[in-house]
N, C-alpha and C positions, 0 to 999 in steps of 0.2 A: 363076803356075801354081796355087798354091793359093785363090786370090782364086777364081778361073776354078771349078774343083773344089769350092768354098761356095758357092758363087752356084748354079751347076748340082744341089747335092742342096738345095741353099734352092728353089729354082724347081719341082724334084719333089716335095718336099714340099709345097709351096702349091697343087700343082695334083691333089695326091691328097686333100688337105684339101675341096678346094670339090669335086673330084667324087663325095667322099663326102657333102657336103651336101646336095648338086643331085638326086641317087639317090634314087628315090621306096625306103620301106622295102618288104621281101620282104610279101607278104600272108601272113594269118592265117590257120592251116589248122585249122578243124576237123573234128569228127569225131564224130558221130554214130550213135545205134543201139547195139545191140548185138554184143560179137566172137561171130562164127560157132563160131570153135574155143575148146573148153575148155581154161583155162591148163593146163601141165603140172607136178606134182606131186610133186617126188621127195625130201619130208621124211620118209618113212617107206621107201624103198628101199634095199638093199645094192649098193653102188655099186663095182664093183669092175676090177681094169685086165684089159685084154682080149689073149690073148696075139699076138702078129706075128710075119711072118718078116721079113726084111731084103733085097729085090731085090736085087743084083747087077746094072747096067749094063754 
């Protein structure tokens, strides 16, 4: 039973092995131009927590 149980994750093994071979790779994504939006900023901000109430279901 155990023979049977190695042989079976040896066999998934070998055949995760070559279809990750055979797998053409993901393409290259670039990116060009310029960002439309200006990054956001908040090295000089007072950042502070925001009060909530608590729903009730």
């Amino acid at each position: 039973m155990m023979k049977l149980l190695l042989f079976g994750a040896a066999i998934y093994f070998l055949t995760r092995l070559v279809g990750g071979l055979l797998k053409p790779p993901p393409p290259k994504v670039e990116i060009h131009g310029e960002s439309k939006n200006n990054p956001l900023d908040l090295t000089n901000v007072d950042v502070e927590d925001v009060p909530f109430k608590e729903v009730k279901k």
